[in-house]
MIKE-919054 format. One record per residue: residue number from 1; residue in three letters; x, y, z of N, C-alpha, C in turn. Coordinates in Angstrom, 3 decimals. Layout:
% MIKE-919054
tordo n=NUM | res=Ala | nu=X | nv=Y | nw=Z | cau=X | cav=Y | caw=Z | cu=X | cv=Y | cw=Z
...
//
This chain:
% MIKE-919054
tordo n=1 | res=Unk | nu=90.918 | nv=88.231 | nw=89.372 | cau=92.230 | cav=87.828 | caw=89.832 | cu=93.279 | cv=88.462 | cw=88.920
tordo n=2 | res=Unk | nu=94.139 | nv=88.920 | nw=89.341 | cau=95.797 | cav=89.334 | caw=88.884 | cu=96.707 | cv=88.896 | cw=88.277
tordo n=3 | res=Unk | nu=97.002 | nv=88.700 | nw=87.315 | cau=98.379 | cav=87.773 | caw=87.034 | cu=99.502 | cv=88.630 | cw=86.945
tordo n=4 | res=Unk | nu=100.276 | nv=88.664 | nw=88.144 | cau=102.007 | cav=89.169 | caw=88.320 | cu=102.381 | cv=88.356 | cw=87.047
tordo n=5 | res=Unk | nu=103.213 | nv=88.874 | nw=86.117 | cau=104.500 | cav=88.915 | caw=85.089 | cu=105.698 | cv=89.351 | cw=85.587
tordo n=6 | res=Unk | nu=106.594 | nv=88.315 | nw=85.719 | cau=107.844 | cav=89.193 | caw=86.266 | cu=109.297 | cv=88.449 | cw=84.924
tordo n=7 | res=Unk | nu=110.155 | nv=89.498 | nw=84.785 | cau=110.960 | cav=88.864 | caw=83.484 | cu=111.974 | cv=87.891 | cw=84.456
tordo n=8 | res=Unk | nu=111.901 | nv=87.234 | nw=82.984 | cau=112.906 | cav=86.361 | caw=83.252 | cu=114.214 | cv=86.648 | cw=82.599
tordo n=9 | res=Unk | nu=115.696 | nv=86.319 | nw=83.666 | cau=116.675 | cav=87.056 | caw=82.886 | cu=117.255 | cv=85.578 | cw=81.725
tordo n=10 | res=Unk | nu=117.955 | nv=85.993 | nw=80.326 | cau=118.240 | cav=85.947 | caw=79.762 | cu=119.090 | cv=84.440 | cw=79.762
tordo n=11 | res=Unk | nu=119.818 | nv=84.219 | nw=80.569 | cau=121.021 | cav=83.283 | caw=80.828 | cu=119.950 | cv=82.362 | cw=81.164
tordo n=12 | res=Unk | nu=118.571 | nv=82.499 | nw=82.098 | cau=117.906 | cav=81.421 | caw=82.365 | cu=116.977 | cv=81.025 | cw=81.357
tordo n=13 | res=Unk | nu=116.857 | nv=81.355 | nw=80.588 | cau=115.852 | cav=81.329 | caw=79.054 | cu=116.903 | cv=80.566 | cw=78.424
tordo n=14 | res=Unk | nu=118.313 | nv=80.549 | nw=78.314 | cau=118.999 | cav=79.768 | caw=77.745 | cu=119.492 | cv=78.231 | cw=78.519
tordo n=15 | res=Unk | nu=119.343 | nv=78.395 | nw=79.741 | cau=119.355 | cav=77.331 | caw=80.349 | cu=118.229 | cv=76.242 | cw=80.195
tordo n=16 | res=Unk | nu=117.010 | nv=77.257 | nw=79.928 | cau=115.953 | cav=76.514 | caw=80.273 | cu=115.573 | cv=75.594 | cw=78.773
tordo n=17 | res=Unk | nu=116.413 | nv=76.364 | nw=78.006 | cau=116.181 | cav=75.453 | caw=76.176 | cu=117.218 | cv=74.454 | cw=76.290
tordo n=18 | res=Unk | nu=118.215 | nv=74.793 | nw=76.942 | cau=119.258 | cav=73.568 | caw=77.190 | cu=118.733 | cv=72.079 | cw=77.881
tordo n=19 | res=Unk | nu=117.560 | nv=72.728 | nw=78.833 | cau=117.121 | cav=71.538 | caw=79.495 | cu=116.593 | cv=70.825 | cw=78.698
tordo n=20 | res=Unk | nu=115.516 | nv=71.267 | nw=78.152 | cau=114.451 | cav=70.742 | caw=77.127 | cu=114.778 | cv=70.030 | cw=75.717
tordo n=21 | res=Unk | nu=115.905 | nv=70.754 | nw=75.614 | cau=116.691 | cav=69.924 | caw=74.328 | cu=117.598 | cv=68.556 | cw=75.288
tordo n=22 | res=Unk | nu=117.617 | nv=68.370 | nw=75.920 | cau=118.650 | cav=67.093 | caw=76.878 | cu=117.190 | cv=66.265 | cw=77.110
tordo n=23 | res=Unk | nu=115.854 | nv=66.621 | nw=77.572 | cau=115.219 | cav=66.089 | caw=77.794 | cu=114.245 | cv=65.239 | cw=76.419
tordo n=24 | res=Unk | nu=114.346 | nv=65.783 | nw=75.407 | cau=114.076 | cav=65.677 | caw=73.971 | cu=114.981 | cv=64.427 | cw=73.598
tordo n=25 | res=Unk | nu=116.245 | nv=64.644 | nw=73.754 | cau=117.344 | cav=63.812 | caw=73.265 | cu=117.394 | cv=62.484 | cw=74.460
tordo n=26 | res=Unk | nu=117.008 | nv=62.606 | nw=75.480 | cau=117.012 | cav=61.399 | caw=76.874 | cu=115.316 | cv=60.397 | cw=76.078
tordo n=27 | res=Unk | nu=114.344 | nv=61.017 | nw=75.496 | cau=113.216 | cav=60.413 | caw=74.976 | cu=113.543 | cv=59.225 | cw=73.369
tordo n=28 | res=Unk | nu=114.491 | nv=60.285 | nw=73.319 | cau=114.651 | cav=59.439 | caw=71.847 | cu=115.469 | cv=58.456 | cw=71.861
tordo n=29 | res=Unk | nu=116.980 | nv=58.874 | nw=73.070 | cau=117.979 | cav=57.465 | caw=73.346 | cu=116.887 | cv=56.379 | cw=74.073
tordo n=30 | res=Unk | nu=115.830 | nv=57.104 | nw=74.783 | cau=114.600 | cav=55.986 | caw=75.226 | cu=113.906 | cv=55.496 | cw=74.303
tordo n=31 | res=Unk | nu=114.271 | nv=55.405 | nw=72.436 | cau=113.414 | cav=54.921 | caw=71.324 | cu=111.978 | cv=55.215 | cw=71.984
tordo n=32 | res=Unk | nu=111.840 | nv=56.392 | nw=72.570 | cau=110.103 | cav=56.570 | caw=72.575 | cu=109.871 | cv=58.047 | cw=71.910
tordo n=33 | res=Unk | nu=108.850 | nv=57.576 | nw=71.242 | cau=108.024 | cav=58.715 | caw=70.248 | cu=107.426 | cv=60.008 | cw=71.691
tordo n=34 | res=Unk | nu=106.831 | nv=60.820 | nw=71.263 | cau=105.621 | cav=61.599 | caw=72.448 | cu=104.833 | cv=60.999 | cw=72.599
tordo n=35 | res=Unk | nu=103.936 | nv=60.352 | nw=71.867 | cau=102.445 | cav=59.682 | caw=72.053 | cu=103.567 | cv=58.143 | cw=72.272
tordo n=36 | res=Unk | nu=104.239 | nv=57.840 | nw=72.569 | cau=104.947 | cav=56.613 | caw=73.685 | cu=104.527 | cv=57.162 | cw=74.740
tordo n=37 | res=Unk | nu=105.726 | nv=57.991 | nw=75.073 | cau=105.766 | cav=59.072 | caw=76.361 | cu=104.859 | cv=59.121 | cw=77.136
tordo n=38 | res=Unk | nu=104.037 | nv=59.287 | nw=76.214 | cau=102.293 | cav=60.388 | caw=76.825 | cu=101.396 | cv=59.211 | cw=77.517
tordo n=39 | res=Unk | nu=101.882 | nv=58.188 | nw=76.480 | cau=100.947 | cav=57.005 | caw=76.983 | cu=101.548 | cv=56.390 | cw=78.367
tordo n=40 | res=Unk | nu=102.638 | nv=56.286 | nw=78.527 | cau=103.717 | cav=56.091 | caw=79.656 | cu=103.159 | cv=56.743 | cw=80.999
tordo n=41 | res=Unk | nu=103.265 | nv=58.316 | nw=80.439 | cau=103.018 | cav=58.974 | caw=81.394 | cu=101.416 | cv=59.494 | cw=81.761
tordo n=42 | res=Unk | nu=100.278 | nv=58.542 | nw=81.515 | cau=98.972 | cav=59.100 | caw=81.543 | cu=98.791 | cv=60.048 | cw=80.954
tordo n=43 | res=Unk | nu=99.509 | nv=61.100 | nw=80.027 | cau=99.034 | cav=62.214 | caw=79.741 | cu=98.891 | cv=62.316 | cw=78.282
tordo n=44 | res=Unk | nu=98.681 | nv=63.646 | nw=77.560 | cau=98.276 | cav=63.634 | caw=76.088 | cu=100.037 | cv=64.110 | cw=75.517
tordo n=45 | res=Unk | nu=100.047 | nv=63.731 | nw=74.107 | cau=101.207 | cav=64.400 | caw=73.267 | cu=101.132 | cv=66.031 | cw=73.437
tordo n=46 | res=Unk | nu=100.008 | nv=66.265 | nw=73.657 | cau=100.339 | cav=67.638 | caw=73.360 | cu=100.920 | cv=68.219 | cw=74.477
tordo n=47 | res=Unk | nu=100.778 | nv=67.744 | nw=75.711 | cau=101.169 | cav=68.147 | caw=76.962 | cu=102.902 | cv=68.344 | cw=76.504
tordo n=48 | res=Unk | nu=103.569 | nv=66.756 | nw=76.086 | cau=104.722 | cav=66.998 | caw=75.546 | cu=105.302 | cv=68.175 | cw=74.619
tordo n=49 | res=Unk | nu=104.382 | nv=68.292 | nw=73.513 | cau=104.705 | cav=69.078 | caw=73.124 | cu=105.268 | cv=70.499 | cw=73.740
tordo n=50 | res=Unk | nu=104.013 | nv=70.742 | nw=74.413 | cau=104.015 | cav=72.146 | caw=74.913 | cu=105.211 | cv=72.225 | cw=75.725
tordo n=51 | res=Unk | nu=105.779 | nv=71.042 | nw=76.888 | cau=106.934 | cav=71.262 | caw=77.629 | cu=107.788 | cv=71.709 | cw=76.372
tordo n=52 | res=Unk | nu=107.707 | nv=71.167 | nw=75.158 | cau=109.140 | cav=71.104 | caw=74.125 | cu=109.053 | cv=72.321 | cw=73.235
tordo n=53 | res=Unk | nu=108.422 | nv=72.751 | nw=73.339 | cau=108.159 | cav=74.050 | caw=72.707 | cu=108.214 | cv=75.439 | cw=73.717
tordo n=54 | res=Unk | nu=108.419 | nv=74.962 | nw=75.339 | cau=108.834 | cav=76.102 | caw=76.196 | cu=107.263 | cv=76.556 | cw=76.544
tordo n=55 | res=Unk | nu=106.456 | nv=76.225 | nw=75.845 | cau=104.903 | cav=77.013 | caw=76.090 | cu=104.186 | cv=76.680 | cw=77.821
tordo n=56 | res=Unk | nu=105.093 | nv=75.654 | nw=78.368 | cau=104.639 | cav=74.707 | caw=79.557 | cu=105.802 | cv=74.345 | cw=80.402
tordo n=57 | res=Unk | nu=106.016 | nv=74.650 | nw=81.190 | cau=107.319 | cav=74.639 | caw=81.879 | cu=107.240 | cv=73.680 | cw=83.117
tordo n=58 | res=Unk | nu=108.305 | nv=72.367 | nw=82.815 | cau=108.182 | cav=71.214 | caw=83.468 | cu=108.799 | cv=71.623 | cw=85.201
tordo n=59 | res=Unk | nu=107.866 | nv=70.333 | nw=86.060 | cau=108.254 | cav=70.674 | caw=86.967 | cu=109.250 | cv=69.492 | cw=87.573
tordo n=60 | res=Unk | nu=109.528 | nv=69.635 | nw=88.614 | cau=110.765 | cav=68.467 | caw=89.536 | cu=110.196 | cv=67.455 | cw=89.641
tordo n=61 | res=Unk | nu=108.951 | nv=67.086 | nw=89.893 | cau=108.135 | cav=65.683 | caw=90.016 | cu=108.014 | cv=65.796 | cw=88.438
tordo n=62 | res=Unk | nu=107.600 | nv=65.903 | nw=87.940 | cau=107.541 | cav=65.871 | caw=86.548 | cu=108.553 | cv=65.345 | cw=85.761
tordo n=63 | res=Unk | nu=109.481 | nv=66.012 | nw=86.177 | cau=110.963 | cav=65.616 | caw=85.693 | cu=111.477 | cv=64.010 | cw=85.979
tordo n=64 | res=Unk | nu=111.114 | nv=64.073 | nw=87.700 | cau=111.167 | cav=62.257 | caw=87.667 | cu=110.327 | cv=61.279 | cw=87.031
tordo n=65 | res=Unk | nu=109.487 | nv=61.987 | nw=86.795 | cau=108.117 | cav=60.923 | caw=85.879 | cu=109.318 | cv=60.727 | cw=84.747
tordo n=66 | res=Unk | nu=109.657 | nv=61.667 | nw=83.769 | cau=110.223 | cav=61.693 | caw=82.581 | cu=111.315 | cv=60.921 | cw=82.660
tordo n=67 | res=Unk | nu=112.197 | nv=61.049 | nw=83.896 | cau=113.337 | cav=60.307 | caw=84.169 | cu=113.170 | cv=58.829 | cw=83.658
tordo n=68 | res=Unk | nu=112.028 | nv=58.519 | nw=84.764 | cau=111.780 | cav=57.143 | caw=84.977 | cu=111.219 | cv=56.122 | cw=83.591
tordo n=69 | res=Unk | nu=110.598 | nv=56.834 | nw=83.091 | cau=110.332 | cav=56.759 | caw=81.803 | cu=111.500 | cv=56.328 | cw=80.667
tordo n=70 | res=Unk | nu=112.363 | nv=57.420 | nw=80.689 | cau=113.396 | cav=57.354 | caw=79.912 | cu=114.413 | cv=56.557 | cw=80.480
tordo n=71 | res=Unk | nu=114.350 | nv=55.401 | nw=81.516 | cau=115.510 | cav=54.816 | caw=81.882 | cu=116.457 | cv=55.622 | cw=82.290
tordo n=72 | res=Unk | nu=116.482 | nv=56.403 | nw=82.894 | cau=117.731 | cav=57.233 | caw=83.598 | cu=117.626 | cv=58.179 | cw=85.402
tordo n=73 | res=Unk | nu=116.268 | nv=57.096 | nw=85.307 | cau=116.257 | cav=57.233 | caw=87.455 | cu=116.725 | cv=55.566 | cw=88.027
//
Protein backbone atom coordinates (compact mmCIF):
# COMPACT_ATOMS: atom_id res chain seq x y z
CA UNK A 1 0.00 0.00 0.00
CA UNK A 2 0.96 3.79 -0.77
CA UNK A 3 1.00 6.51 1.49
CA UNK A 4 0.14 9.97 -0.52
CA UNK A 5 2.05 12.95 1.52
CA UNK A 6 0.66 16.05 0.47
CA UNK A 7 2.06 19.56 2.29
CA UNK A 8 0.39 21.30 4.36
CA UNK A 9 0.38 25.12 3.88
CA UNK A 10 1.87 27.10 6.58
CA UNK A 11 -1.07 29.43 7.98
CA UNK A 12 -2.79 25.95 8.66
CA UNK A 13 0.13 24.49 10.79
CA UNK A 14 -0.36 27.68 12.71
CA UNK A 15 -3.91 27.37 13.09
CA UNK A 16 -3.70 23.98 13.91
CA UNK A 17 -1.16 24.82 17.21
CA UNK A 18 -3.65 27.50 18.00
CA UNK A 19 -6.26 24.84 18.32
CA UNK A 20 -4.38 22.56 20.47
CA UNK A 21 -3.09 25.17 22.72
CA UNK A 22 -7.14 26.42 23.39
CA UNK A 23 -7.80 22.81 23.77
CA UNK A 24 -4.84 22.31 26.43
CA UNK A 25 -6.01 25.48 28.22
CA UNK A 26 -10.20 24.33 28.01
CA UNK A 27 -8.59 20.85 30.07
CA UNK A 28 -6.99 22.71 32.67
CA UNK A 29 -9.96 25.56 33.23
CA UNK A 30 -11.67 21.79 33.41
CA UNK A 31 -9.03 21.21 36.64
CA UNK A 32 -8.40 17.88 34.70
CA UNK A 33 -4.92 16.42 34.45
CA UNK A 34 -4.48 13.93 30.91
CA UNK A 35 -4.71 10.72 32.80
CA UNK A 36 -8.28 12.64 34.19
CA UNK A 37 -9.07 13.19 30.59
CA UNK A 38 -7.99 9.81 29.38
CA UNK A 39 -9.87 8.17 32.04
CA UNK A 40 -13.03 10.36 31.08
CA UNK A 41 -12.55 9.61 27.75
CA UNK A 42 -11.83 5.63 27.71
CA UNK A 43 -8.58 6.26 26.29
CA UNK A 44 -4.74 6.27 27.37
CA UNK A 45 -2.62 9.69 28.34
CA UNK A 46 -0.61 9.10 25.72
CA UNK A 47 -3.29 9.33 23.13
CA UNK A 48 -3.53 12.97 24.77
CA UNK A 49 -0.40 13.54 24.55
CA UNK A 50 0.15 12.82 21.05
CA UNK A 51 -3.05 15.14 20.03
CA UNK A 52 -0.81 17.89 22.17
CA UNK A 53 2.23 17.42 20.69
CA UNK A 54 0.59 17.66 16.94
CA UNK A 55 1.95 13.90 16.42
CA UNK A 56 -2.08 12.84 16.20
CA UNK A 57 -4.44 15.07 14.77
CA UNK A 58 -7.88 15.35 16.53
CA UNK A 59 -10.95 14.78 14.86
CA UNK A 60 -14.75 16.61 15.00
CA UNK A 61 -16.28 13.71 17.04
CA UNK A 62 -13.34 13.74 18.99
CA UNK A 63 -13.47 17.23 19.58
CA UNK A 64 -17.04 16.81 21.08
CA UNK A 65 -15.86 14.01 23.33
CA UNK A 66 -13.22 16.71 24.61
CA UNK A 67 -15.87 19.37 24.65
CA UNK A 68 -18.09 17.44 26.76
CA UNK A 69 -15.56 16.53 29.02
CA UNK A 70 -14.30 19.92 29.56
CA UNK A 71 -17.75 21.44 30.34
CA UNK A 72 -18.07 23.53 27.30
CA UNK A 73 -20.82 21.42 25.04
Amino acid sequence: MRILHFAVPHSYKNRYRAFVKRLKLSRIEAELTQVEAAEKLKISQSYISKCKSGERRVDFIELLDFARINNKA
